[in-house]
Structures are given as structure tokens and as C-alpha cells.
C-alpha positions in Angstrom: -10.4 11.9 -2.0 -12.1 10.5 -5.1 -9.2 8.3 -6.1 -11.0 7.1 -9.9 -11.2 11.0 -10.3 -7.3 11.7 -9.9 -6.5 8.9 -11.7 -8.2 9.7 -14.4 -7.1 13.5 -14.4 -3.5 11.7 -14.4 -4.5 9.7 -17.3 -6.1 12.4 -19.3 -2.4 14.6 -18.6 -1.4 12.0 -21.5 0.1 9.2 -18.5 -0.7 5.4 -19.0 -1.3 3.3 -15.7 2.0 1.5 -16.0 3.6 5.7 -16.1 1.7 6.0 -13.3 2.6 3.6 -11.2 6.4 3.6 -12.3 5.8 7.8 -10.9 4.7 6.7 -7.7 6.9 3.5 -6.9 3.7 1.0 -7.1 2.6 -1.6 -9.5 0.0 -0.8 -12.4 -2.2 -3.5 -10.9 -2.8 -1.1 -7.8 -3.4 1.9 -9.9 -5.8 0.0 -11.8 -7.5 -1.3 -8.1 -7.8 2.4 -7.5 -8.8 3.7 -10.7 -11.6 0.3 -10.8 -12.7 1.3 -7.2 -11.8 -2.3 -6.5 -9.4 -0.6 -3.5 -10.9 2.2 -2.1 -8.0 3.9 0.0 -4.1 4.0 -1.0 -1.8 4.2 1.8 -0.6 6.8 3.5 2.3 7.6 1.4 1.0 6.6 -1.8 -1.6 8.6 -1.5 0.4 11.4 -0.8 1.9 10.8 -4.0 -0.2 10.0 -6.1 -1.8 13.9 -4.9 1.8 14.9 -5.8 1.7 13.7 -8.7 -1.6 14.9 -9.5 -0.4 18.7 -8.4 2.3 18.2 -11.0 0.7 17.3 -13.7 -2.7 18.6 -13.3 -1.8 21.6 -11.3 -5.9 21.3 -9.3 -6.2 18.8 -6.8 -8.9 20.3 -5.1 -12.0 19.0 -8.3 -10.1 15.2 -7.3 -11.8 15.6 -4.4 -14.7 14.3 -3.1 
């Protein structure tokens, strides 16, 4: 999964990091990590939620991928 891809999708949906983060029960700094490339794999469940998110939102995670 291309995590800076999805978050960026997220971000363009009109969401700020912090929204982000509040949407998937982590802190902005990890979004940012992720977004940065600094962290290069969420955990399990984030992940899945973050993807959840994404679906919501963005309604296409399949171009997140990588």
C-alpha cells in the first residue's frame, strides 16, 4: 500500500492531518510519519483504517496502491 498516496487522497477529500488522525484513533504526528515516509508501514489495524477511511471518503482504494 502506498501510504503518502492515501493520505494524500484523504487530504485532498478536504480532511487536515489532525481530522485524520482524530478519524482513525491515532495522533497527527503518525499521520504525518506516514504521509513524510518517515514510517513506512501502520499497524495492522490502523492500516485497516486508514483503508476505511480512504473507501469512505475517496470511494477508490485500489490507485492508493502500490
Amino acid at each position: 500500500m502506498n501510504w503518502p498516496s492515501l493520505i494524500q487522497d484523504l487530504i485532498g477529500s478536504g480532511l487536515t492531518q489532525a481530522q485524520i488522525a482524530a478519524r482513525v484513533d491515532t495522533g497527527q504526528s503518525h499521520i504525518s510519519e506516514l504521509y513524510r515516509g518517515g514510517r513506512k508501514q501502520p499497524g495492522w489495524s490502523l492500516g485497516e483504517r486508514l483503508i476505511s477511511l480512504h473507501r469512505e471518503r475517496c470511494g477508490k482504494t485500489e490507485q492508493a496502491a502500490a
